[in-house]
N, CA, C and O of each residue as an XYZ file, in Angstrom:
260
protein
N      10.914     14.959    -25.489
C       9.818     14.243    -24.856
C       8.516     14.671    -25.550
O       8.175     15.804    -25.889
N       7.992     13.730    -25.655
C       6.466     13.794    -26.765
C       5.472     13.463    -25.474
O       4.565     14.295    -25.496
N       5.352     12.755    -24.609
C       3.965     13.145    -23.988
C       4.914     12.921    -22.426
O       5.984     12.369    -22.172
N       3.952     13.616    -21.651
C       4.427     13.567    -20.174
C       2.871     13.240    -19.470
O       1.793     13.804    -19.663
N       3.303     11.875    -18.414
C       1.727     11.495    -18.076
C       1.584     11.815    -16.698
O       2.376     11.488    -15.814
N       1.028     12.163    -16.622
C       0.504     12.338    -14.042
C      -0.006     11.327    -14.014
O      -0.682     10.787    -14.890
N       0.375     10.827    -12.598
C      -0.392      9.645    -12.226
C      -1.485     10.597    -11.267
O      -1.010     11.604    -10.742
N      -3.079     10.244    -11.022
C      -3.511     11.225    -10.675
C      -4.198     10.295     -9.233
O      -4.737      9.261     -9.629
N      -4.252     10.425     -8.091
C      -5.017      9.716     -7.290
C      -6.282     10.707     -6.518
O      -6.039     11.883     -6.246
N      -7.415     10.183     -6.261
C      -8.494     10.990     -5.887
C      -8.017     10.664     -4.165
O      -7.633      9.597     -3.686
N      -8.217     12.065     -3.454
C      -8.558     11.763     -1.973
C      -9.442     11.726     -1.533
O     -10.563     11.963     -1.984
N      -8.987     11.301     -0.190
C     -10.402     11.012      0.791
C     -11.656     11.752      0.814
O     -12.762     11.222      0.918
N     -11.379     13.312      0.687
C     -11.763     14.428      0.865
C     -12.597     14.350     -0.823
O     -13.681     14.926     -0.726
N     -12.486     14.088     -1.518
C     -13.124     14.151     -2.793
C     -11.859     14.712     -3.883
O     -11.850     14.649     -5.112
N     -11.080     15.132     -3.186
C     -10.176     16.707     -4.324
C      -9.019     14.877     -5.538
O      -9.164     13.678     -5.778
N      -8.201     15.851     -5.775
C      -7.387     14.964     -6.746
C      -5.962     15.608     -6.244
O      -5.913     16.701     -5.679
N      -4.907     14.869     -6.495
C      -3.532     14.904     -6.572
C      -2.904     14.265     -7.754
O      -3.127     13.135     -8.189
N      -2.121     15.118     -8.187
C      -1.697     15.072     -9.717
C       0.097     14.775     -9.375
O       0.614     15.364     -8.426
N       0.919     13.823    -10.246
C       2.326     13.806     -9.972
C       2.926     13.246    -10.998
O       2.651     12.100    -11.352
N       3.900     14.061    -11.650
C       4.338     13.698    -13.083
C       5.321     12.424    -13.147
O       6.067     12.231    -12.187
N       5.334     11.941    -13.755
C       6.106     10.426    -13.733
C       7.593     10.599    -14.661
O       7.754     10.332    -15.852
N       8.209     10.930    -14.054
C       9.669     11.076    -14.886
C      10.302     12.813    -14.130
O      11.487     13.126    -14.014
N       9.434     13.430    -13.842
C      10.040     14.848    -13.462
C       9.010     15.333    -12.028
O       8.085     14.704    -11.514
N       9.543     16.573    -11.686
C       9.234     17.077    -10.276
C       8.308     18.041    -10.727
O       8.414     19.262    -10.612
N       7.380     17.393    -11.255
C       5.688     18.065    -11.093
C       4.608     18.038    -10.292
O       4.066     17.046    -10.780
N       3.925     18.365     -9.471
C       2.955     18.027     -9.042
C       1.837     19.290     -8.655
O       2.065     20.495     -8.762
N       0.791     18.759     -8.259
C      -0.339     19.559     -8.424
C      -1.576     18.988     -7.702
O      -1.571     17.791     -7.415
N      -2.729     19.831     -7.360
C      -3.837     19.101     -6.535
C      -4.862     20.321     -6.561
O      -4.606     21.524     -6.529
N      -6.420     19.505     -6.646
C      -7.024     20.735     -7.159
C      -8.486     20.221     -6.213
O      -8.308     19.500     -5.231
N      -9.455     20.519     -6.482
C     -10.850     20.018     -5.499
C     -11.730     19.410     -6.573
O     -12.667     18.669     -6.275
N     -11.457     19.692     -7.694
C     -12.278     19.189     -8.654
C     -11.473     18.733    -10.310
O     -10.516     19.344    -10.786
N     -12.112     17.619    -10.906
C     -11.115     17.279    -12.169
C     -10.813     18.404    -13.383
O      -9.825     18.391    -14.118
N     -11.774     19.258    -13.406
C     -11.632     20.537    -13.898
C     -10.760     21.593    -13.757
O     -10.069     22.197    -14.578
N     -10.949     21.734    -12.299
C      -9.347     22.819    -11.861
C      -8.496     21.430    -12.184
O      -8.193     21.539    -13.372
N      -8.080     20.436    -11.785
C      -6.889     19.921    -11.929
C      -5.755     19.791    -13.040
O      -4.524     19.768    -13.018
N      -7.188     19.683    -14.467
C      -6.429     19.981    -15.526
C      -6.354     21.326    -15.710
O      -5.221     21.226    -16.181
N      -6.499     22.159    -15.742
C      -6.089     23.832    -15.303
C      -5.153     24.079    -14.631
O      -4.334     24.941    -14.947
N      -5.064     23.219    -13.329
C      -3.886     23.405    -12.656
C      -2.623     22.620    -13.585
O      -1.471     22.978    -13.829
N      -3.154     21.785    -13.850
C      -1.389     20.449    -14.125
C      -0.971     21.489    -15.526
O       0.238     21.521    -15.752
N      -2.091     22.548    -16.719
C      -1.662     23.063    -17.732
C      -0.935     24.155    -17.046
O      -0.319     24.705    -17.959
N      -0.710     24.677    -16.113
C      -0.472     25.988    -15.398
C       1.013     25.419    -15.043
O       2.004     26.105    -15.294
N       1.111     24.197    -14.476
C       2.002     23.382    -13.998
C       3.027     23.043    -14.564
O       4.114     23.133    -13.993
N       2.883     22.522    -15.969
C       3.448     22.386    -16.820
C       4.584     23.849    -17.625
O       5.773     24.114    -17.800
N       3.201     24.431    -17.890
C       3.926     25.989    -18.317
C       4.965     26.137    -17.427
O       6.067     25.874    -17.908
N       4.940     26.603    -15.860
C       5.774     26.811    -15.206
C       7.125     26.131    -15.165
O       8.214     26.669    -14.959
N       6.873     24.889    -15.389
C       7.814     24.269    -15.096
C       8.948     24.232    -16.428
O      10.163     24.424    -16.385
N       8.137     23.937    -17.524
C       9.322     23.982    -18.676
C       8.456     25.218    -19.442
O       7.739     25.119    -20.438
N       8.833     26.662    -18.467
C       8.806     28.320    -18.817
C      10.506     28.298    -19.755
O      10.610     29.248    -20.531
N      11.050     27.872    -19.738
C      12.586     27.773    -20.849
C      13.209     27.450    -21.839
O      14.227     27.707    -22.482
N      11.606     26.284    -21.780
C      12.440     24.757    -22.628
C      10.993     24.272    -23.228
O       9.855     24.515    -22.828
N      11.451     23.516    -24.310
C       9.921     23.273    -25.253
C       9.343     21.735    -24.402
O       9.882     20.637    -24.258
N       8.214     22.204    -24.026
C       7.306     21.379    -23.307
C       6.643     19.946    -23.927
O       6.482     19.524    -25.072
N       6.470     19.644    -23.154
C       6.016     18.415    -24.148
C       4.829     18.426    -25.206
O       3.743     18.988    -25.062
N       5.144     17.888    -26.001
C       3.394     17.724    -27.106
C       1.965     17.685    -26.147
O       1.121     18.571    -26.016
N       2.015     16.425    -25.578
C       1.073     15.881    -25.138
C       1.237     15.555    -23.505
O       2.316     15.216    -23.019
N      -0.109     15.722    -22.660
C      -0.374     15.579    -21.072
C      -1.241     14.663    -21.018
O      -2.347     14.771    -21.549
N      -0.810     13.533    -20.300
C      -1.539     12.607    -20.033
C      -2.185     12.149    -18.276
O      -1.601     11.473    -17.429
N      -3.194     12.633    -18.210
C      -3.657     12.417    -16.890
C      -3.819     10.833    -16.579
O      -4.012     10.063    -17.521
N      -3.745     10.402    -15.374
C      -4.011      8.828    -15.561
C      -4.530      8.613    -13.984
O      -3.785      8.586    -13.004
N      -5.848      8.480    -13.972
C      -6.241      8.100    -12.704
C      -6.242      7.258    -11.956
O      -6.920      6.357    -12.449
N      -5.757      6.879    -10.694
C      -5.382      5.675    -10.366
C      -6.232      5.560     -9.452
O      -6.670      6.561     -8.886
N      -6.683      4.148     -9.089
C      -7.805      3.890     -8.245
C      -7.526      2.854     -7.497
O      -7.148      1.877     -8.143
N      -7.593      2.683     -6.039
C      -7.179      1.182     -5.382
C      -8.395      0.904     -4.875
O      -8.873      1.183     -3.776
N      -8.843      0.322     -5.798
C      -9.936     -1.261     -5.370
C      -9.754     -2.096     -4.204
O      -8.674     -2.671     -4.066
N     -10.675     -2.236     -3.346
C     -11.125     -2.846     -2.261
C     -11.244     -4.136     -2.623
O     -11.648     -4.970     -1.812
């Protein structure tokens, strides 16, 4: 696998929720700064065994009114 993307949705509250699309990642932070900090932390952890992907693709999703 060459890139792995989060779909990322902002909450009510202001913070973000991060969730990997193909595997059991997820993550949530108060600001877009920790989030990518968190999802790189996230990542490590998760493939700590196995060669990780190249590339992280955040993808913010937004539902329009």
């Amino acid at each position: 696998m060459n890139e792995l993307v989060f779909s990322v949705t902002q909450e009510g509250d202001g913070g973000f929720v991060a969730e990997a699309l193909g595997e059991s990642i997820f993550t949530q932070a108060d600001s877009w700064e920790e989030l990518k900090e968190n999802v790189r932390e996230a990542v490590a952890a998760f493939y700590f065994d196995r060669t990780a992907p190249a590339r992280v693709r955040l993808h913010l999703v937004r539902d329009e009114v």
